[in-house]
C-alpha positions, 0 to 999 in steps of 0.5 A: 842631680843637675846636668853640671853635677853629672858632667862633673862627677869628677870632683870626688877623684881627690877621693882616689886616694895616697896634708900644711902646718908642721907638727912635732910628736914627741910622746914619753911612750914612743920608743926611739925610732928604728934604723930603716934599711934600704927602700926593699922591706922592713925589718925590727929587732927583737928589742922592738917588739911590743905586745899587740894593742890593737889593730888598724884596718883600712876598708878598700872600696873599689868603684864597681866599675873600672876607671880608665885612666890613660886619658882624663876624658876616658876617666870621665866616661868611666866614672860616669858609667860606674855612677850607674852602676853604684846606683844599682848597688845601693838599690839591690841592697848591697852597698848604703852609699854610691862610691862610684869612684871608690872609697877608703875608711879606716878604723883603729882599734886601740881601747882608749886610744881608738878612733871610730870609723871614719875617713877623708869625704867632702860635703857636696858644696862645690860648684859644680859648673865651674868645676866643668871647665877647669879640665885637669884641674879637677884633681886639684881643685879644694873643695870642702871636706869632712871627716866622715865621723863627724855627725854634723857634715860627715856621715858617720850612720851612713858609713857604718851602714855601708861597710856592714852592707858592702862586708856582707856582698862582698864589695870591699876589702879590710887591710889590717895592721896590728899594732903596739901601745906606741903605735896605737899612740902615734895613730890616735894623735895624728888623727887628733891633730889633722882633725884640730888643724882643720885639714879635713876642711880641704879635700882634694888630690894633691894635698899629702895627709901626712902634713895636714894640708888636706887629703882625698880618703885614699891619700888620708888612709895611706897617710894613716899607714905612712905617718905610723911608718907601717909600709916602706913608701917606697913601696906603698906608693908605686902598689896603690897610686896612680901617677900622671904628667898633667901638661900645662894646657890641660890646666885651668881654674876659670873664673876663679884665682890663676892658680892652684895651691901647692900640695905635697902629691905633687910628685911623679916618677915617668915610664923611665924611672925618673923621679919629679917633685914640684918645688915645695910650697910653689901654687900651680899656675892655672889660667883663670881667662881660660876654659878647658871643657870636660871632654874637649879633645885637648882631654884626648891626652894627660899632655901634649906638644899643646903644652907650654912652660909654666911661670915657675922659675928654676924647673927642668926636663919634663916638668916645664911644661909637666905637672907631676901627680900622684894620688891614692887610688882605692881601686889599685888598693883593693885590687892589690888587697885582693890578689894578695889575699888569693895567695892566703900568705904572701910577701908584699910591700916588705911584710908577711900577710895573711888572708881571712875572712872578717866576722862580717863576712869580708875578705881580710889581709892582717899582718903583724906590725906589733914588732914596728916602731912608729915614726917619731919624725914630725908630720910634715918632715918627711921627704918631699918625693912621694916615691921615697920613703918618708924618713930618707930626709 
């Protein structure tokens, strides 16, 4: 691997992770969508309740090393320390593929309705020296993507191997939902549809799975879970996301257009509580003239007094010259997967869990989500705050 790619080992970070056309489903055997209570848990009533159909299972992969994130050059060294580590992994047997910065699979078994192993990955065809000066704009550059099933640029043998080998050491951890018909249903179209809308094609952090606009494989495996309506987002995303306010001078697409695209992660709420959401369908500016470098000291800072207002109209507060951003992490879900399961049954994100362990030998949290209606709002209808939950509109 050259130089450039070890520099820029940051351009799989969209993975950490929580998509544009606007989709309707509607589908005879959806029931009509449940009244939701507040954003504290989720409650069904005894005529909602189908028998189990099937289970839905979201495979955590943690980088085996932490990530630092309180600064984008401490998130840098330490991917790049977890490369080698994941290097080691493979070589011992205990893992097929590196995921130096996690992963997340998912699988849905559902008989005719299933979908194979699989999930949000990119194809490796970026370019990588140009990735190295874009600073921040890392987590927001599209590369080329792929659903890891696909047999010509995924990598469905691979990814089978991995989990049975990652199953067996212990290296991930299975969060599963079971589910009714009508969720089974609900579940196999989205995954149909985000495949036929080619949203796979774009993998990058900013991008919200739920609206086909692309994803990273944590923000695809959340989406799965948020367009079912199986978790409160609310809930869901303070547990398994990170956020950051990315100031303006951390951001450049050098050589390339002098802006990135809008996606709908682009939402945050600070250290006070306060809720950021970019304006919808507004590209990012991203100077083109100009380099940040990876590990330049202005990367010591997610922002800074260096920043200035970005060229959009109408912004307020903080977000002037702060981009809000949040991403699914795979670390934040298996070490929170991983803290519920110690407690062997526990209340976490409004729904009962109970620990085991998978006839592969992997830790395992299952709730019964047979009782939930899915989601019958279209894809992209959902609320525009990442924070809030998705049927609030």
């Amino acid at each position: 691997m050259s130089w450039a790619c070890d520099i820029v080992a940051m351009r799989a970070l969209p993975c950490l992770a929580p998509l544009a056309a606007s989709l309707l489903l509607a589908c005879a055997t959806t029931p009509p969508e449940q009244p939701h209570p507040p954003a504290t848990t989720l409650t069904t009533s005894a005529q909602a309740c189908d028998p189990p159909a099937g289970r839905l299972t979201l495979y955590a992969i943690p980088p085996p090393i932490a990530l630092d994130w309180s600064s984008p050059n401490k998130l840098l060294g330490s991917v790049l320390a977890s490369r080698t580590a994941a290097s080691q992994l493979v070589k011992a047997g205990d893992a097929a593929i590196t995921h130096s910065i996690g992963h997340v699979n998912v699988e849905l078994d559902c008989g005719e309705l299933s979908i194979p192993l699989t999930g949000q990955t990119d194809t490796g065809a970026s370019n990588d020296w140009q990735a190295g000066t874009n600073g921040a704009g890392l987590l927001l550059r599209d590369t080329p993507g792929a659903m890891d099933a696909m047999p010509d640029i995924g990598d469905p043998a691979e990814t089978a191997a991995d989990i049975a080998a990652r199953s067996a050491s212990g290296r991930l951890v299975r969060i599963t939902f079971v589910v009714n018909r009508a969720m089974c249903q609900r579940l196999h179209d989205f995954h149909a549809a985000y495949v036929a809308a080619g949203a796979y094609a774009h993998y990058d952090g900013a991008s919200r799975a739920r609206r086909l606009e692309g994803a990273g494989c944590a923000i695809f495996g959340a989406g799965m879970v948020d367009v079912g309506g199986l978790l409160r987002r609310s809930l869901m995303t303070p547990a398994w996301a990170r956020t950051e306010m990315i100031g303006s001078a951390r951001i450049a697409n050098f050589l390339g257009t002098p802006a990135y695209r809008y996606g709908g992660n682009l939402s945050a709420v600070d250290a006070t509580g306060t809720h950021y959401v970019w304006p919808k369908g507004v590209d990012v500016p991203a100077p083109a003239a100009k380099a940040v470098w990876i590990f330049s000291s202005i990367l010591d800072a997610w922002n800074g007094p260096e920043d200035v207002a970005f060229d959009v109209p109408g912004l307020t507060g903080a977000m002037q010259t702060e981009l809000p951003f949040t991403i699914y992490d795979p670390e934040m879900m298996a070490t929170w997967a991983e803290s519920v399961w110690t407690q062997g049954t526990a209340q976490a994100l409004g729904v009962t869990w109970t620990a085991g362990v998978s006839d592969a030998g992997a830790h395992e949290i299952t709730t019964d989500a047979s009782c939930i209606a899915p989601q019958t709002i279209g894809y992209a209808d959902d609320n525009d705050d990442l924070f809030a939950d998705s049927d609030l509109l």
